[in-house]
C-alpha positions as CSV (number, residue, x, y, z in Angstrom):
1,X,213.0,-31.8,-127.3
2,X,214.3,-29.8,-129.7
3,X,211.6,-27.5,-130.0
4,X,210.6,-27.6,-126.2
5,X,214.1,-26.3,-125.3
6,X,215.0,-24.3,-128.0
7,X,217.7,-25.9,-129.8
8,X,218.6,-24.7,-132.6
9,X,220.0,-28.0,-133.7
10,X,221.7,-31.0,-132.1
11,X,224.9,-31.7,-134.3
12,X,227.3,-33.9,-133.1
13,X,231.1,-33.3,-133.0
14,X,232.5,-34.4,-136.5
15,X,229.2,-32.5,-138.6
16,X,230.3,-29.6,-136.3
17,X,233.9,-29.8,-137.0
18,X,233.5,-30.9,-140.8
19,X,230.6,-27.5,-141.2
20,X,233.2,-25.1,-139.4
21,X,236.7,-26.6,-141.3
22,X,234.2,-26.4,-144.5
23,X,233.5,-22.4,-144.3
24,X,237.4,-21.4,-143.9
25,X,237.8,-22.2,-139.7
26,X,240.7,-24.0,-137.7
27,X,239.4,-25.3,-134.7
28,X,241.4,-24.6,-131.8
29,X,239.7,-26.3,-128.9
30,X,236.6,-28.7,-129.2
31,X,235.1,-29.8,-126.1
32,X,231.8,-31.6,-124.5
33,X,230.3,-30.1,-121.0
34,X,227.3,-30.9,-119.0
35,X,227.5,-33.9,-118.5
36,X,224.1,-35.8,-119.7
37,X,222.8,-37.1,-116.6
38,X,223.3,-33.1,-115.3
39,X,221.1,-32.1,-118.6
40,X,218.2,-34.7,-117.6
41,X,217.7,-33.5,-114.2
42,X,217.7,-30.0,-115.6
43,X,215.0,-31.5,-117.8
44,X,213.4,-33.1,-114.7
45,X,212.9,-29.5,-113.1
46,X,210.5,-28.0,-115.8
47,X,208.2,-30.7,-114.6
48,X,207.9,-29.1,-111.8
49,X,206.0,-26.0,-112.8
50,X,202.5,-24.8,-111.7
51,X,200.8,-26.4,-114.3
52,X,203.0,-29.8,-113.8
53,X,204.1,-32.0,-111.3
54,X,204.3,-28.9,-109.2
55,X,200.9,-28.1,-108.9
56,X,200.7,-31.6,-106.9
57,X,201.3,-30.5,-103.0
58,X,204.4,-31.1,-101.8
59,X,205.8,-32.3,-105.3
60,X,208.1,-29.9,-105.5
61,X,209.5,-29.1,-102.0
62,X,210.4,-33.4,-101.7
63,X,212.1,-33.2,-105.2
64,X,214.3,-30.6,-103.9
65,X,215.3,-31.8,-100.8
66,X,216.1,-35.4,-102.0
67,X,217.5,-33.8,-105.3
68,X,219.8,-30.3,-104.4
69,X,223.0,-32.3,-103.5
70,X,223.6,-34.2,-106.6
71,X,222.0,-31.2,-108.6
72,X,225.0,-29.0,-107.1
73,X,227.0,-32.1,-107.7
74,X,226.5,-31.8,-111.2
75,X,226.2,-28.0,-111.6
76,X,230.3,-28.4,-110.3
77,X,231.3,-31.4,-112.7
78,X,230.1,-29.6,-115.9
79,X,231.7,-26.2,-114.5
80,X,234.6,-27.8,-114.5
81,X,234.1,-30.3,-117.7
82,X,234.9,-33.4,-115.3
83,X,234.2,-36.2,-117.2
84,X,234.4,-37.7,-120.7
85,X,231.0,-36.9,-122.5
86,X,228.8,-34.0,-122.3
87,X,225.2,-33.4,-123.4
88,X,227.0,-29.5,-125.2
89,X,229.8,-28.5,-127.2
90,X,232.2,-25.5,-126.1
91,X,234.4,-24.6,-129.1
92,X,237.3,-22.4,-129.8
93,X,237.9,-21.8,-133.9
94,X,239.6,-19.2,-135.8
95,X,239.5,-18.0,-139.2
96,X,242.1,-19.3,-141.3
């Protein structure tokens, strides 16, 4: 996955936190968006490219209409970091 999206790295919130305090930082503001279930339907949509699931007829057109509302459903809850857990970090730290 890692690879396949890009990632730099997947750290989680205290090696994060611990690597930022560790090289002179204060952190202001740590918090998790997108929620996880957003980021696996996300995941769900590169299977649906021409060389996929997609190239199946009518694959992608029945994913869409039976998908869109709880895609926009969840493209609003990580806009607005509803909920407790998120699949990414958004952080705030200074320089001390």
């Amino acid at each position: 996955m890692n690879k396949r999206m890009f990632h730099r790295n997947l750290l989680d919130e205290k090696k994060w936190t611990d690597l930022l305090i560790s090289n002179g930082f204060k952190i202001e503001k740590f918090q998790s968006f997108q929620p996880l279930a957003f980021t696996k339907k996300y995941f769900s949509l590169s299977l649906l490219g021409q060389r996929a699931l997609g190239a199946i007829p009518g694959v992608r057109k029945l994913f869409l209409t039976l998908m869109v509302g709880n895609l926009m459903n969840d493209v609003n809850r990580s806009i607005n970091c509803i909920g407790d857990e998120g699949a990414n970090y958004y952080v705030i730290a200074s320089k001390i």
